[in-house]
LUMLUMLUM-28508 format. One record per residue (C-alpha): residue number from 1; x, y, z. Coordinates in steps of 0.001 Angstrom, whole numbers. Each point is the difference from the previous one (the first is absolute). Layout:
    k       px       py       pz
  NUM        X        Y        Z
...
% end
This chain:
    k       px       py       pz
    1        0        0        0
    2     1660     3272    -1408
    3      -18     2512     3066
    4     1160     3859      394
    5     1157     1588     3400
    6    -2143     3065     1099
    7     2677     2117      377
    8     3804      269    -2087
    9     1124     2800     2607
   10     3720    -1010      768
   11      -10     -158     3980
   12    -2957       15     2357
   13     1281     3532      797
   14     -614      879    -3209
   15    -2404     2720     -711
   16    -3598     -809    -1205
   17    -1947     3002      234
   18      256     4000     1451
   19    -3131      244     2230
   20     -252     4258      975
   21     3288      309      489
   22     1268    -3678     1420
   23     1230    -2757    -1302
   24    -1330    -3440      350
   25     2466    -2740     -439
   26     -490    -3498    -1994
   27      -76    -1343     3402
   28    -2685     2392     1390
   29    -2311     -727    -3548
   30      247    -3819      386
   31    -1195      233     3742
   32    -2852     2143     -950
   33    -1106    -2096    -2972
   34      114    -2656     1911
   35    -2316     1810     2987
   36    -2412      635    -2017
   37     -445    -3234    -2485
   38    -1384    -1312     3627
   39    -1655     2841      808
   40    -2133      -70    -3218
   41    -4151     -665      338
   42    -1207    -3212    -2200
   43     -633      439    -3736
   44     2251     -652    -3022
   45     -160     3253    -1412
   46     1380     3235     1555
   47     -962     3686    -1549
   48     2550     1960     1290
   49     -366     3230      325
   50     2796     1274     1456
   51     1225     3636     -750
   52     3433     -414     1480
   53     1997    -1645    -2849
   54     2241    -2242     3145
   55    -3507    -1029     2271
   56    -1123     -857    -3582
   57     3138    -2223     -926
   58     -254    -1584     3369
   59    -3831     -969     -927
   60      959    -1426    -3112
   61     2719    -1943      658
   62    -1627     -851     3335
   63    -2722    -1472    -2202
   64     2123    -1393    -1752
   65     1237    -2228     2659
   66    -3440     -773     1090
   67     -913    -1096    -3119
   68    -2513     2301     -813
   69     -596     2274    -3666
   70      229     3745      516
   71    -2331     1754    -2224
   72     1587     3223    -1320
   73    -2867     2381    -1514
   74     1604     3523    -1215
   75    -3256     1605     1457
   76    -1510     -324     3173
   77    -3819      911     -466
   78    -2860    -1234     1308
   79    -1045    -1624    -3841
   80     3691    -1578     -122
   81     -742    -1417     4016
   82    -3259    -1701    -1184
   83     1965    -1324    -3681
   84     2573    -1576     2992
   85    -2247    -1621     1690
   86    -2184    -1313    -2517
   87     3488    -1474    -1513
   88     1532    -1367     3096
   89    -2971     -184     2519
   90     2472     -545     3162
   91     2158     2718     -489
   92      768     2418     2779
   93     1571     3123      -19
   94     3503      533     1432
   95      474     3881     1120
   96     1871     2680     1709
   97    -2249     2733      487
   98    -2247      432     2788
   99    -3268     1815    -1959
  100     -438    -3483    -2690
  101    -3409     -509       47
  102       42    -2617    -3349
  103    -3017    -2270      236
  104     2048    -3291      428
  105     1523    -1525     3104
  106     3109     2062     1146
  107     3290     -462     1310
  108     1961     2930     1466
  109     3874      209     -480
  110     1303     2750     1577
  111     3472    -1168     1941
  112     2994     1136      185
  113     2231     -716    -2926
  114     2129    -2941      635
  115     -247    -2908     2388
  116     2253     -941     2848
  117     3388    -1340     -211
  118      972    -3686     -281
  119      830    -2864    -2668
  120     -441      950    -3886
  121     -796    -3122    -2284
  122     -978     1623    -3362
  123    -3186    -1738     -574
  124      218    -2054    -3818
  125    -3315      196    -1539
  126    -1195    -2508    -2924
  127      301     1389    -3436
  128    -3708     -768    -1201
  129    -1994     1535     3268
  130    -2073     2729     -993
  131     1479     3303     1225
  132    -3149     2326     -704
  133    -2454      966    -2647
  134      653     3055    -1451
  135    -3103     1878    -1554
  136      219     2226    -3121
  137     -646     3551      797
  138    -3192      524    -1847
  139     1593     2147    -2508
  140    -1309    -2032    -2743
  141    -3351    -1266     1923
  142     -921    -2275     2309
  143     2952    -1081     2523
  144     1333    -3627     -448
  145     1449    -2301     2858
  146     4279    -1099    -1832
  147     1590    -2826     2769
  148     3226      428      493
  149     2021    -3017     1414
  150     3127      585     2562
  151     2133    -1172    -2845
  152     -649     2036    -3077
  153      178     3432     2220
  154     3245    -1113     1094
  155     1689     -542    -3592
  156    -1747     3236     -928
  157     1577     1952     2873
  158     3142    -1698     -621
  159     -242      939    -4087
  160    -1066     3551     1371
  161     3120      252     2177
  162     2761    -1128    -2750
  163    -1311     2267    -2640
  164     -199     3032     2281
  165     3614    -1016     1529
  166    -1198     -277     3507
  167     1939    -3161      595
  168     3158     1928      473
  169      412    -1281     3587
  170    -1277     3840      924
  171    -3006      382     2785
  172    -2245     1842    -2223
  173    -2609     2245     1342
  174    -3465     -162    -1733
  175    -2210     3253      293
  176    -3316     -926    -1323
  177    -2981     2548    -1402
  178    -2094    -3388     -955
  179    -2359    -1728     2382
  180     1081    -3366      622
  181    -3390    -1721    -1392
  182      823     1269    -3325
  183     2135    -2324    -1799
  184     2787     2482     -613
  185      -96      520     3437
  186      367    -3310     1071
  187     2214    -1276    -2621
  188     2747     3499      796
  189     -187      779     3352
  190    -1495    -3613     1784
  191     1613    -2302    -1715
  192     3382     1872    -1669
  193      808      292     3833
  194     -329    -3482     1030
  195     1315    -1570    -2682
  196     2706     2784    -1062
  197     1405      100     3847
  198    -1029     3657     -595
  199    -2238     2222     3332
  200    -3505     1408     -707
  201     -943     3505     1219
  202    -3449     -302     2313
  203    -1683     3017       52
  204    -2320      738    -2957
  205     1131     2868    -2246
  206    -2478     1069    -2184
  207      433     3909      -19
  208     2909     1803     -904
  209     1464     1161     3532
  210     -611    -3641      951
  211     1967    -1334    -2687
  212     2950     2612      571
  213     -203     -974     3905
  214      235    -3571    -1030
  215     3130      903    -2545
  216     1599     1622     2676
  217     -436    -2819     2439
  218     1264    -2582    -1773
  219     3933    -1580      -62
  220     1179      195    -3701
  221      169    -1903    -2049
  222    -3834      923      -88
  223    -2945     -515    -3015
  224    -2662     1719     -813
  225    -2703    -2269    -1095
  226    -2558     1912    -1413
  227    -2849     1405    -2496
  228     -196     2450    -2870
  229    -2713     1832     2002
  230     2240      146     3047
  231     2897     1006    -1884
  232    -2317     2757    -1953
  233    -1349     1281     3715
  234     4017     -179     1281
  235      826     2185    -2972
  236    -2863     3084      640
  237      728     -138     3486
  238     3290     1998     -873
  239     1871    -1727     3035
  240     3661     -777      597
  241      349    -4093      598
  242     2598    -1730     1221
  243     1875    -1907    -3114
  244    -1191    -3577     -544
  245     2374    -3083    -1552
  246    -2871    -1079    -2173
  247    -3600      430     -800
  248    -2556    -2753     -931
  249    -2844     1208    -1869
  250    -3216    -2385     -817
  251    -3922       60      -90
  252     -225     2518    -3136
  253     1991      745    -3153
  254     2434     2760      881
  255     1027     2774    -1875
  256     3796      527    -1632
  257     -299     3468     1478
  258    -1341     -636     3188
  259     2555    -2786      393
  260     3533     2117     -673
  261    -1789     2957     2395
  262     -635    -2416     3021
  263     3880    -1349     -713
  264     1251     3538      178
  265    -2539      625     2977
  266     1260    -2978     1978
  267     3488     -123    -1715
  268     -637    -3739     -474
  269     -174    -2350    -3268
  270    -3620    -1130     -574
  271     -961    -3451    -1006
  272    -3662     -533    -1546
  273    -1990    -3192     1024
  274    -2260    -1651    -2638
  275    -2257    -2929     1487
  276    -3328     -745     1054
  277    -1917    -1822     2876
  278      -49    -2798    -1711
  279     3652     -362     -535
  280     2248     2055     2173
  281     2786     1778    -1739
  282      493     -620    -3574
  283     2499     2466    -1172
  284     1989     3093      666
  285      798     3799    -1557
  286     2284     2768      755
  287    -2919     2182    -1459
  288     1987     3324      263
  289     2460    -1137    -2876
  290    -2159    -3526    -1901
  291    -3348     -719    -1149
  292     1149    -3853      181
  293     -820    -2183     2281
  294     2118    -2991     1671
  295    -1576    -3230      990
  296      848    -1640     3315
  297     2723    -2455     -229
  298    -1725    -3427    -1562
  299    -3345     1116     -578
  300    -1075     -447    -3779
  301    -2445     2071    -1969
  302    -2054    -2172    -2863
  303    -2684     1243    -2637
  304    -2984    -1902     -477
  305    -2589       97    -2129
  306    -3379     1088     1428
  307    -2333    -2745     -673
  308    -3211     2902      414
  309     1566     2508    -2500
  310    -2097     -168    -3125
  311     3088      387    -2770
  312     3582    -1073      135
  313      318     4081    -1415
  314    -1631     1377     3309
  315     2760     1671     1656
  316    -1219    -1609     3769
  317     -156    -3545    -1470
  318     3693     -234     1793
  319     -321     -437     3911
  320     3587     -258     1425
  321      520    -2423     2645
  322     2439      455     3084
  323     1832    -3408     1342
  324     2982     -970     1407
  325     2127      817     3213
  326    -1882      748     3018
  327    -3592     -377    -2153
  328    -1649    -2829      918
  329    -2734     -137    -2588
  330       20     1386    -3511
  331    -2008     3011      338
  332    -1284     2301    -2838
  333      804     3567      -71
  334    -2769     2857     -561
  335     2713     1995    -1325
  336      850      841    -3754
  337     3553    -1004      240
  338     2683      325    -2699
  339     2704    -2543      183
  340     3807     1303     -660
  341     1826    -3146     -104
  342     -118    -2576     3193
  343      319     1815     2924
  344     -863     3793    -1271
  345    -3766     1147    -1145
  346    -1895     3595     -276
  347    -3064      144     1792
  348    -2758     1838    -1853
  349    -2815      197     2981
  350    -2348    -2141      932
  351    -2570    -1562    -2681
  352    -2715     1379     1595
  353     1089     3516       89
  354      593     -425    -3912
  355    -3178     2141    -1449
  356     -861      420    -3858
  357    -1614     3093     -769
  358     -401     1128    -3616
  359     2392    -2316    -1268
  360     2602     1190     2078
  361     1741    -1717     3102
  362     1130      522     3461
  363      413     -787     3136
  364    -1876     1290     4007
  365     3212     -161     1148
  366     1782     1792    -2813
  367    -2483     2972      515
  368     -143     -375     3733
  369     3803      700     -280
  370     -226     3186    -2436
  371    -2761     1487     1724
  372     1798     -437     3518
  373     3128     1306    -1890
  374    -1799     3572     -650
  375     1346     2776     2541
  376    -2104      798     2840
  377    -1960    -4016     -145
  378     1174    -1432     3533
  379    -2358    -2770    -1043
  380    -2219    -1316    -3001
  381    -1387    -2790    -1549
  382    -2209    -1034    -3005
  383    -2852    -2027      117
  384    -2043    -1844    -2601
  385    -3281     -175     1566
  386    -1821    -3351     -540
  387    -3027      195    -2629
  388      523     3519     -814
  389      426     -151    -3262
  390    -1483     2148    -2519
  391    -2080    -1834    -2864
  392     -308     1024    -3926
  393     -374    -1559    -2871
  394     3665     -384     -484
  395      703    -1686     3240
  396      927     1080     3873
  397     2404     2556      640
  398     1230     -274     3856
  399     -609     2976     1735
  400     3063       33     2655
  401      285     1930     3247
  402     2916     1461     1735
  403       73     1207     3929
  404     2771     2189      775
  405     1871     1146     3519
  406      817     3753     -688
  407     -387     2799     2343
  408       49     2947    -1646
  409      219     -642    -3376
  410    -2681      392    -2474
  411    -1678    -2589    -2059
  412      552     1349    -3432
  413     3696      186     1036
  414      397    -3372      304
  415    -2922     -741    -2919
  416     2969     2056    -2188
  417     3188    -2056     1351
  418    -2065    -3188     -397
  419     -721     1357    -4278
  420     3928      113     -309
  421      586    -3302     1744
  422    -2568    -2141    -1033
  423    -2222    -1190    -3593
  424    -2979     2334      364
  425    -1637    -3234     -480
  426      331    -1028     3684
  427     -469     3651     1689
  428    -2515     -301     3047
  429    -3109      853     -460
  430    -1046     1050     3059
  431     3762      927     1985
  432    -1065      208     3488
  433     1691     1915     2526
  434     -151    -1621     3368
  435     2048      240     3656
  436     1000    -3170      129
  437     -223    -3881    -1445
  438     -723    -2725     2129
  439     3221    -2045     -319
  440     1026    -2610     2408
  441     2326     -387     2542
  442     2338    -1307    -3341
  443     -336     2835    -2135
  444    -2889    -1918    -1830
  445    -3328     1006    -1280
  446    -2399    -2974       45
  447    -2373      214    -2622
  448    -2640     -874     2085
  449      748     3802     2258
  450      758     1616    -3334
  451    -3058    -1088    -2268
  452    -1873     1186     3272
  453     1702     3501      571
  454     -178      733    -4528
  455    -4110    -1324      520
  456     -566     2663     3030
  457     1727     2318    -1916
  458    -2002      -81    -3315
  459    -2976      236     2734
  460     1180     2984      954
  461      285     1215    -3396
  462    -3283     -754     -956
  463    -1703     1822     2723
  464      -70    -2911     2930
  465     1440     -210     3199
  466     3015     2197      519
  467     3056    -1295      424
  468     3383      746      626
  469     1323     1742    -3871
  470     1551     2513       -6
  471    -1895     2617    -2663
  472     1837     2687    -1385
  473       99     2253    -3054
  474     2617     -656    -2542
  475     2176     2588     -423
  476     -257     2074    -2732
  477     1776    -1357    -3780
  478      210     1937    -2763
  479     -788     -371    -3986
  480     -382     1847    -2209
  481    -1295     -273    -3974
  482      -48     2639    -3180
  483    -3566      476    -1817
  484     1522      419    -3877
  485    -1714     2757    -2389
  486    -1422    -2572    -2229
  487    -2244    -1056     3042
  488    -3459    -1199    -1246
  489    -1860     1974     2537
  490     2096     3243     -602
  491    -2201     1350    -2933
  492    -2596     2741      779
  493     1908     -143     3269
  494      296     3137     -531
  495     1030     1168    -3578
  496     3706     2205     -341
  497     -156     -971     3829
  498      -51    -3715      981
  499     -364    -1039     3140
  500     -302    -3692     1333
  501    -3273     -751     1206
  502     -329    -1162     3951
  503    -1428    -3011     -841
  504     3251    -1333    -1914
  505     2065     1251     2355
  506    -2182    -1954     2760
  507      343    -3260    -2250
  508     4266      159     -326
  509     -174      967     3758
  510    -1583    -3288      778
  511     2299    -2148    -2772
  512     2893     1795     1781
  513     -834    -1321     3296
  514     -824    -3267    -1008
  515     3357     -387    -1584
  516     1367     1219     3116
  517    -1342    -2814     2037
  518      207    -2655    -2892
  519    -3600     -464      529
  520    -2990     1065    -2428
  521    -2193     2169     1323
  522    -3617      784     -376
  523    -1524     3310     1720
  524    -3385    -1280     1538
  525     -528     3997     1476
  526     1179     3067     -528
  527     -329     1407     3268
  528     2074     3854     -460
  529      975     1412    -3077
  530     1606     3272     -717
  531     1703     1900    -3390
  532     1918     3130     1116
  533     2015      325    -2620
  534     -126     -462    -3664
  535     2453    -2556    -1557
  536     1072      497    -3616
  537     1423    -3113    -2597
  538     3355     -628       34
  539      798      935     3916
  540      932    -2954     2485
  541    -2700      -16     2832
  542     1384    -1854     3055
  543    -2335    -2045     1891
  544      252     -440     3929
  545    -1957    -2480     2236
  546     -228    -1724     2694
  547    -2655    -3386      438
  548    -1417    -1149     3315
  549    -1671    -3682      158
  550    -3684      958      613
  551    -2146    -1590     3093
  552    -2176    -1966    -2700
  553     2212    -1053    -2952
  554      443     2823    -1935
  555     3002     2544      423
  556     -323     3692      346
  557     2936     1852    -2408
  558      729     3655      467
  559     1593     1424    -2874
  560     2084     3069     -943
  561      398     1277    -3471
  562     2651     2865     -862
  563     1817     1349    -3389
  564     2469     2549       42
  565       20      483     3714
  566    -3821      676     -261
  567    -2376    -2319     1481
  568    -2643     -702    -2349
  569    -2107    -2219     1574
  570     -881    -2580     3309
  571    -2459    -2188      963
  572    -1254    -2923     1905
  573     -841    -3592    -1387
  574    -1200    -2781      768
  575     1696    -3213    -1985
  576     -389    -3695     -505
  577     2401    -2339    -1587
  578     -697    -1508    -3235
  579    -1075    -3286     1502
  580    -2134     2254     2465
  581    -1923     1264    -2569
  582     -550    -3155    -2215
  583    -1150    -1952     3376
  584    -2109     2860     1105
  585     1271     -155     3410
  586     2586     1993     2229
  587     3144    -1966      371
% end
């Protein structure tokens, strides 16, 4: 029977973990695992719960020892509490908080870290006992329950620990900004420091000051192991941090740019994670400098054909397959994946972020990371709502949504960066200005929190319950157009003295606009209209407005028209999109 020890440290007086300041010992771990695999209430599954990334490692490996299956949700609602329990019916939850009040039998951890002194066998557990199930994060739906035996998240960590160089007989110190229960979490900061002889850092650091305090703390050689959306945060906070020896990014495609500011920020090299739940770690990136990706040493990437696609031509009749190494299982990818040679691939996002609209196509992720690339965006995502699409006779055009973090900055400003950076094809239609998204303790959005936020928000923009957007004018953009002599509507206008009648000018004021917002527009009121001026053919009138979503679909535009520094005319309209109009109903 193929075993693995629990712990590689060198020496019991090695050090396992930095709990507020102290450090606990091999020795002081083992006694404390050991406490409380007795200590532990019937039931083969434990939820644990705990905050504190060491009282959490003690549960687990405590568990471990007992023979029970952690289960390892990346959210802890009420609906994910109910999805437990109706998967492993007696489960109990392992915490260290006082205030849980999760409706399932409860276990309070809350001593001291480390156990008393004495004899330190390193427990060997069995290769095939199941570790934990790991659930997905719900980004793409419902969660799903992944088991993880003792021996595949060994050889993982192991992998994880040559490729990153941490087996250079140095006592690492691993700073985490992932909760444990996600898989990244687990996998870099749980199980890198058992198997990698390597200390974890206790205290969660989720905010910026927390994660410099935790930096600060920690002996060097330390590691950052991280997000894109906590690196993004560390980078508008504007704070000195201590320097780092590495940073581990995961959970979300990251950013070339993003990656070569947090290495100057933290004066460290970053190395990019690509893996899932499913599998662990698959591959690495230095993102700052390559676009490539690594595999992990042994595993093996291999196309097959899709049995379900409906034409050898169809560019997702290929499903690539990862095996090998510390994989188990063949498991098939959800990622459009462009193999290199044998160990090197591009990854092209995720095949069901790849949308088709008007022949053209993209990827979410692709405009999730120009749209969070904009100046001023602290945080944005698109969303493809489900059965929103827009029916003709020609077929369904998807009508896609984008929520952006952005105090203080306009939404035709970032309507305008989004034109230069992106097909006009796939520009939002409606952008949505909004305080915050509801991300997980990962970085993640759910789909399940984001479908519901983007459906409150339409609500809101249709006239129902208010909720938490953030409504402002657009600021002002100019245009301008030229009304030629030869102008149809010129003659009789008046003879030996033309002048271009209001109503044309009205017209190119509205095309102007439109083409402004990439959007056709149709005015369903003209609320204010005044001529002060008179505006003769051949002189470029500059147009001026600014749009504000209206309460019940329609947007109100305020417009400003001048020529040779006099204003000629302004008004008030209210507009409808295209589609608006040829539905009959606000957007």
């Amino acid at each position: 029977m193929t075993t693995f020890p629990l712990v590689t440290h060198a020496s019991p007086e090695s050090i396992v973990a930095w709990s507020h300041g102290r450090p606990v010992t091999v020795r002081a771990f083992l006694a404390e695992v050991g406490r409380l695999a007795g200590m532990l209430p019937p039931g083969g599954h434990v939820f644990n719960a705990c905050t504190d990334r060491y009282r959490f490692t003690v549960g687990l490996c405590a568990a471990l020892l007992a023979g029970k299956t952690s289960l390892l949700p990346s959210t802890h609602t009420p609906e994910m509490v109910r999805q437990l329990l109706a998967f492993a019916p007696d489960a109990f939850c392992l915490h260290d908080f006082p205030d849980c009040d999760f409706a399932m039998p409860r276990f309070s951890f809350d001593g001291e870290a480390g156990g008393p002194a004495g004899p330190c066998p390193v427990p060997q557990i069995p290769a095939d006992r199941i570790m934990a199930c790991v659930f997905t994060s719900g980004s793409a739906g419902r969660p799903v329950a992944h088991r993880k035996t003792w021996g595949a998240m060994v050889r993982g960590a192991r992998a994880t620990a040559a490729r990153l160089g941490m087996l250079d007989g140095k006592a690492w110190t691993l700073v985490g900004t992932v909760p444990p229960q996600h898989m990244f979490g687990f996998e870099a900061t749980v199980m890198l420091a058992l198997q990698a002889g390597a200390a974890l850092t206790a205290a969660p650091s989720f905010y910026p000051a927390d994660i410099r305090a935790a930096l600060e703390a920690a002996p060097r050689p330390r590691a950052l192991v991280t997000s894109p959306v906590h690196l993004r945060t560390l980078l508008q906070a504007g704070m000195d941090l201590p320097p780092a020896d590495l940073i581990l990014s995961a959970t979300a495609p990251l950013g070339r740019k993003l990656a070569g500011e947090a290495q100057t920020m933290l004066a460290a090299p970053l190395v990019e994670i690509y893996g899932s739940t499913e599998t662990g770690l698959l591959a690495t990136r230095r993102t700052a400098q390559t676009d490539t990706w690594e595999l992990a040493p042994a595993v093996r990437l291999q196309p097959r054909r899709n049995a379900h696609a409906e034409s050898a031509d169809d560019p997702d009749s290929i499903d690539m397959w990862a095996e090998g190494g510390h994989i188990e299982q063949p498991v098939a990818l959800g990622d459009a994946i462009e193999l290199l040679d044998a160990t090197h691939f591009l990854l092209h996002g995720r095949k069901a972020d790849l949308i088709n609209i008007a022949g053209k196509r993209t990827s979410l992720a692709y405009l999730n990371h120009q749209l969070n690339a904009i100046p001023g965006v602290a945080d944005g995502v698109f969303f493809m709502p489900p059965d929103t699409h827009e029916g003709d006779a020609e077929g369904h055009v998807v009508r896609l949504v984008a929520l952006a973090v952005a105090p203080g900055v306009p939404v035709a400003r970032i309507q305008q960066a989004l034109r230069e950076r992106i097909d006009a094809a796939f520009l939002p239609r409606p952008l949505l200005l909004v305080d915050n998204l509801p991300r997980n303790a990962a970085g993640k959005l759910p789909r399940e929190r984001l479908e519901a936020l983007v459906g409150s928000l339409i609500a809101a923009r249709h006239g129902g319950v208010h909720e938490p957007i953030r409504k402002e004018k657009e600021e002002q953009v100019l245009q301008s157009f030229v009304i030629p002599h030869d102008h149809p509507a010129l003659p009789g206008h008046f003879p030996g003295h033309p002048v271009v009648p209001g109503v044309v000018l009205l017209d190119h004021a509205v095309l102007q606009i439109g083409a402004a917002l990439q959007r056709p527009l149709t005015v369903s009121q003209v609320a204010l209209v005044k001529f002060l001026n008179p505006v003769r053919p051949g002189e470029r009138v500059e147009v001026r407005h600014s749009i504000e979503p209206g309460a019940g679909g329609d947007d109100t535009v305020r417009f400003a028209l001048s020529a040779a520094g006099r204003d000629v005319a302004s008004g008030t309209l209210s507009v409808r999109t295209a589609a608006q109009a040829a539905e009959g109903a606000p957007c």
